[in-house]
Steps between C-alpha positions, in 0.01 A plus 500: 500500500806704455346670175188597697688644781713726232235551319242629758848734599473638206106588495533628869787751402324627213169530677673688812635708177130587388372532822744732608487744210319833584369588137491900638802473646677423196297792297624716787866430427711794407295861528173362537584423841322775694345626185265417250571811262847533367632833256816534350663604181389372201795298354414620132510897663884407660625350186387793273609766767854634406618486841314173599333491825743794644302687218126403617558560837624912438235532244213306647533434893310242653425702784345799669197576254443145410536392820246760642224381244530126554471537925210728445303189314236385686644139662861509464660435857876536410709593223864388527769675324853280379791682406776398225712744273527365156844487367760316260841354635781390398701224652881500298586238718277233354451700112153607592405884408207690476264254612158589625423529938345677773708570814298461813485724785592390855310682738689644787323270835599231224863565476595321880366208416678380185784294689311224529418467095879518443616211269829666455662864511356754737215727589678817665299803532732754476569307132227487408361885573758650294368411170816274358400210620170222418401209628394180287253190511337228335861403379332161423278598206789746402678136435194369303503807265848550466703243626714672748406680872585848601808515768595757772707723316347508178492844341147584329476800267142602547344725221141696614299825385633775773148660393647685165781278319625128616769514742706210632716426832746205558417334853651203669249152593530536920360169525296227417171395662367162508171359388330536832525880403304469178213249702438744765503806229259394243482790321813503444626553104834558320831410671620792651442701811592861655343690766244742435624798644768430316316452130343843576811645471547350129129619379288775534152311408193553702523168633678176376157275504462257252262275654158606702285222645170528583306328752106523494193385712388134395153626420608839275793332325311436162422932515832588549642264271268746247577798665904416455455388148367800382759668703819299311297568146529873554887436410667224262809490766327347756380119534240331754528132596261356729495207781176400321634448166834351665268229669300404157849442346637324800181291526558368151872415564439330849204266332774383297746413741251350744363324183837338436611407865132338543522282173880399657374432794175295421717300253755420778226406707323312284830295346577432897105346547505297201839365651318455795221334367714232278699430844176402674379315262822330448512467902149313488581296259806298609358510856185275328624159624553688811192607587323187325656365811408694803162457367547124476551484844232674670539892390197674366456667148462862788802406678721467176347816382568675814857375540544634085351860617745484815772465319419769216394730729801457696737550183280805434482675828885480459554631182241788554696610818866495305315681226332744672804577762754521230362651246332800698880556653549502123260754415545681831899504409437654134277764608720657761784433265295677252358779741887572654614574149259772466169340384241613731197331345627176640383453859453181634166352508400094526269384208279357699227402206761365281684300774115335623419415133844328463475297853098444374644343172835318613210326795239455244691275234684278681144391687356449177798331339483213847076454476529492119768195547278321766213533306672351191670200770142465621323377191786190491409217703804427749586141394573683168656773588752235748497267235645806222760601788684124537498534106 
């Protein structure tokens, strides 16, 4: 029953999987997360600006006007401003120039507390503050889309719009900060960072927004989703996506995973059963002089079939309790796994339908497999079936 065992491992883990994934939790990934309203730059407005975003954001703040008419719409609760300043860099080091990024801001409570995202390099404040010096992260995708990691010591050439012509400055990479920087940041974008105060001193723009999220009251979300549509239509630089729309999309891609990992999973189980089932049958079988036996000498038709159940029960109450122990450590070990690593839509929850339907079915056949076989035994007289099993 080794097969079973794996097999019902296997169904376990993928239905702690399903159980465990919060559908809105994954739509609420990235800036959706307090929000369900999210503005930015168009990307075709940055692309056709001749300054990129560094243009858009001296010509066409996100900010104090716009900001003004969106809190004064009847049901938005918050409106959430991110900062970046859109820039190109060079890196001579590694043959990259003028590549496309935004360098984030560090506010200053935030500054204190970078030590403890330090993969390598340092955080020092007095560094940092005078303008020659950035810090970098998310040096792992920087290896996916280049092939090589940013280093303490690695002098940037950073090229931005100072508000009338594009300026550039040569700064030194500080230091390095680890993933668990980018997890607990999520809006987080670009590989570079500088504090604010700092960044002020490059720019004179209004304000360096480039993201506002807006949160709304469950019951007027669908009226302010109008309200901020005809807002972003008053201007082709400007782009609305909502947590409603993100959902429908998401919706469609989860049915197809959960699709997938259920056909895997019913075919493991149902591979494992049939294995079951030709083992029983098999087990009945060469156990038929056996049994022709006990009942020879005084055992009833009930006691055999008794005995039988015993015996399959037994074997199932076992392999249910490996399966179910197992695999839910399993499924309990991927989603924190899963959850650690930054996603937050896996917490874990014990799939309680799916693990009573499987302990329903693994009791069920193996009961009907053992009456089936007596029944067929039963309609043999016993000298035959004695007689076939000295043959």
């Amino acid at each position: 029953m080794l097969s079973l065992a794996l097999g019902g491992i296997l169904f376990m883990t993928a239905a702690v999987y399903m159980s465990s994934f919060n559908r809105d939790q994954y739509s609420r990934q990235g800036y959706f997360k307090d929000a369900e309203f999210h503005i930015t730059y168009s990307q075709s407005a940055i692309e056709l600006n001749e300054y990129g975003l560094g243009g858009l954001q001296a010509e066409t703040p996100l900010g104090g006007e716009l900001i003004n008419k969106i809190s004064e719409l009847d049901g938005v609760k918050k409106i959430q401003e991110i900062k970046r300043m859109g820039l190109y860099f060079d890196c001579p080091k590694n043959d990259v120039y003028n590549t496309y990024d935004v360098l984030t801001p560090l506010a200053a409570e935030k500054l204190n507390d970078l030590s403890r995202y330090l993969e390598s390099g340092s955080a020092e404040y007095e560094k940092l503050i005078s303008g020659d010096y950035i810090l970098a992260a998310d040096n792992d995708t920087v290896e996916e889309v280049y092939g090589w990691k940013f280093a303490a010591g690695d002098q940037i050439i950073l090229h931005y719009y100072d508000g009338s012509k594009m300026a550039e400055k040569e700064v030194t990479i500080l230091g390095i900060l680890n993933r668990q920087y980018i997890i607990d940041n999520c809006s987080l974008d670009g590989w570079f960072l500088m504090p604010e105060q700092t960044i002020a001193d490059l720019v004179p723009y209004e304000n360096l927004n480039t993201d506002l999220l807006i949160s709304a009251e469950p019951e007027k979300e669908a009226a302010v989703g109008e309200s901020l549509t005809n807002i972003t239509n008053e201007t082709t630089v400007l782009a609305l996506s909502t947590l409603a729309d993100k959902k429908a999309a998401d919706a469609q891609a989860t049915s197809q995973i959960f699709g997938a990992i259920s056909g895997l999973g019913i075919f493991i189980m149902m591979f494992s059963i049939l294995s079951m089932i030709n083992t029983l049958i098999t087990n009945i079988v060469t156990r038929r002089q056996e049994l022709s036996m006990l009942e020879s000498i005084g055992m009833t038709k009930g006691q055999i079939r008794k005995m039988l159940l015993s015996e399959s029960l037994l074997l199932i109450t076992i392999t249910v309790g490996v399966t179910m122990t197992i695999g839910t450590l399993c499924g309990y070990a991927l989603s924190s796994l899963l959850y650690k690593n930054g996603a937050f839509y896996m917490a874990f929850r014990f799939p309680t339908v799916l693990a009573l339907a499987y302990a329903g079915v693994l009791t069920l056949v193996p009961l009907v497999i053992t009456l089936v076989s007596m029944h067929s035994f039963s309609k043999e007289v016993l000298a035959d079936r004695l007689r076939g099993a000295e043959i």
